[in-house]
C-alpha positions in Angstrom: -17.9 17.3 -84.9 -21.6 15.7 -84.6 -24.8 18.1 -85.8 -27.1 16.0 -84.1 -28.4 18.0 -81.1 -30.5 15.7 -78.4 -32.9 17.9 -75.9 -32.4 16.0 -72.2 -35.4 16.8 -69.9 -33.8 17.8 -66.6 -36.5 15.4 -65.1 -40.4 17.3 -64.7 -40.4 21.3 -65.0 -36.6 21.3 -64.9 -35.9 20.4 -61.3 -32.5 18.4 -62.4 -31.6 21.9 -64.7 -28.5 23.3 -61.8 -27.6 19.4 -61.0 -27.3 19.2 -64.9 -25.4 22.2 -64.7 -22.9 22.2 -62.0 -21.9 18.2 -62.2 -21.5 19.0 -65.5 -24.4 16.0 -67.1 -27.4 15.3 -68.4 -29.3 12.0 -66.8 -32.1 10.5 -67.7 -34.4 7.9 -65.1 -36.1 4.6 -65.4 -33.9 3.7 -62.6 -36.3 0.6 -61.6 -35.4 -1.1 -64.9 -31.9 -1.1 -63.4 -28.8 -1.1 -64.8 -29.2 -1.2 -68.9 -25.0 -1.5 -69.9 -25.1 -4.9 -71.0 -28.3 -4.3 -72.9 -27.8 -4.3 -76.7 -30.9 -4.8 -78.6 -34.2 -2.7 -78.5 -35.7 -6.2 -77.7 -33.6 -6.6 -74.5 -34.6 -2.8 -73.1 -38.2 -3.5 -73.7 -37.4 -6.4 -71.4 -36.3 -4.5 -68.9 -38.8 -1.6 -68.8 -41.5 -4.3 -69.0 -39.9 -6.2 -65.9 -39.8 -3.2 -64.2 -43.3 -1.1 -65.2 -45.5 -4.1 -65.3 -48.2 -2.4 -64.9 -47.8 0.5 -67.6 -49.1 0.4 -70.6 -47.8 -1.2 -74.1 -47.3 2.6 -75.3 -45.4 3.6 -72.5 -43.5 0.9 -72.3 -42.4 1.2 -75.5 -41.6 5.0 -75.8 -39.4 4.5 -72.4 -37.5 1.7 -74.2 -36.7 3.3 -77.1 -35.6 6.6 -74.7 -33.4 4.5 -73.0 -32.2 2.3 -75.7 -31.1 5.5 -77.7 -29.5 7.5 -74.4 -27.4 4.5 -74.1 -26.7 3.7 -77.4 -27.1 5.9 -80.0 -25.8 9.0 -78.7 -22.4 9.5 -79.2 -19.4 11.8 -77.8 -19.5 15.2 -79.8 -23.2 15.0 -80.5 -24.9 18.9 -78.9 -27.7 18.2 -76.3 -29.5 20.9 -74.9 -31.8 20.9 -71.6 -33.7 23.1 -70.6 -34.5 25.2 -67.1 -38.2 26.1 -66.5 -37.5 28.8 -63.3 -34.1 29.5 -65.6 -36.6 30.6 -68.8 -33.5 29.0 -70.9 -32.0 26.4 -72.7 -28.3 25.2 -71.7 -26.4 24.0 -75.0 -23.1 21.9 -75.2 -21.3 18.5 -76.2 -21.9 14.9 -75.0 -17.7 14.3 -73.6 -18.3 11.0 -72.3 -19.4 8.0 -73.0 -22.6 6.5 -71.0 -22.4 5.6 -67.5 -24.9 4.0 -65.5 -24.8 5.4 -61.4 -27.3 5.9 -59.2 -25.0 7.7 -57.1 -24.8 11.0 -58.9 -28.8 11.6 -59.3 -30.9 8.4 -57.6 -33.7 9.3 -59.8 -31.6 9.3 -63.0 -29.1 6.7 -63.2 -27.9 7.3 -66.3 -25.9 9.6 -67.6 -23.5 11.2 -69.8 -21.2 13.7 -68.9 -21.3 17.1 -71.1 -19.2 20.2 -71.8 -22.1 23.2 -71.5 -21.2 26.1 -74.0 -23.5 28.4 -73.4 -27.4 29.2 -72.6 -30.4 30.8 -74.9 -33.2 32.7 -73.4 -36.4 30.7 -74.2 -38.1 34.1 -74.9 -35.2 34.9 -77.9 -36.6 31.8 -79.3 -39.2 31.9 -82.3 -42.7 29.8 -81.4 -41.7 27.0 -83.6 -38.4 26.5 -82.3 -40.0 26.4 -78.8 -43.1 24.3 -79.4 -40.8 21.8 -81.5 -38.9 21.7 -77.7 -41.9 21.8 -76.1 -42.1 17.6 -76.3 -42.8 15.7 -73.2 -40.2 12.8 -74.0 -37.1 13.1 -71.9 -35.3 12.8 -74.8 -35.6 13.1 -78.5 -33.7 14.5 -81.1 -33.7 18.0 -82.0 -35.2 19.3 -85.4 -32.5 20.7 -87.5 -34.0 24.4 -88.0 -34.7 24.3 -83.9 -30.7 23.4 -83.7 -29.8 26.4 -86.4 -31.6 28.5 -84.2 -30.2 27.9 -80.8 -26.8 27.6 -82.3 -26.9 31.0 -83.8 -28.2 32.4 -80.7 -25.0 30.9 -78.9 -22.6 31.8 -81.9 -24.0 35.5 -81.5 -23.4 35.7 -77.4 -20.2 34.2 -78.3 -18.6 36.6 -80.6 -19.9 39.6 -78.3 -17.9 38.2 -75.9 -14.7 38.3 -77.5 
């Protein structure tokens, strides 16, 4: 089983947080650079971000690259994400089960997607103020820092075993 844990915005203040939850995903947007499947090279989805942002800046264009490039890429089945719920006040935590999948069909605004097994949530006020502010990122995805992923694990080890 992975470590790496990936934090998935679900989209701006959470809105995408019960679609994330109940069709059992996380999804990320940049649907007008299309679809990215037969994209391979971090030179190729600069390509496509810049065809379809033409008027964004070279930073921007960039960071969404590299967002997109390691969504479809580098994330792998097994690896934790987490995403989190702003009206929720918590962080849902499970395992990437799929590989990824490009269709606009399932969220229009967030085309691509990866379907997850969600484990458990963690209240964002259990959290300590590092953990949260190294969460607090406004990239819609980035990996999580390793304390930040002791921390939330432990949280959901703890609600586990009370269950039982």
């Amino acid at each position: 089983m992975s470590d790496k844990m990936w934090m998935v915005r679900a989209e701006v203040g959470g809105k995408r947080f019960s679609d994330f939850q109940t069709r059992s995903l996380v999804a990320i947007g940049w649907a007008a650079a299309g679809d990215p499947t037969a994209l391979v090279t971090r030179a190729g989805f600069k390509a496509a971000i810049a065809g379809a942002l033409p008027t964004a800046s070279r930073g921007y264009m960039i960071s969404s690259a590299s967002q997109l490039y390691r969504f479809v890429r580098e994330i792998n089945i097994n690896d934790r994400v987490v995403a989190y719920g702003r009206a929720e006040r918590c962080y849902m935590v499970g395992r990437i089960t799929g590989g990824y999948k490009y269709d606009p069909s399932i969220l229009s605004s967030s085309p691509n997607t990866r379907t997850v097994s969600w484990e458990g949530q963690v209240a964002r006020d259990r959290l300590s103020s590092n953990t949260r502010m190294s969460l607090g990122s406004i990239q819609a995805l980035f990996v999580v820092p390793d304390r930040a992923v002791r921390e939330l694990l432990g949280f959901l080890s703890s609600q586990t075993s009370r269950a039982s």
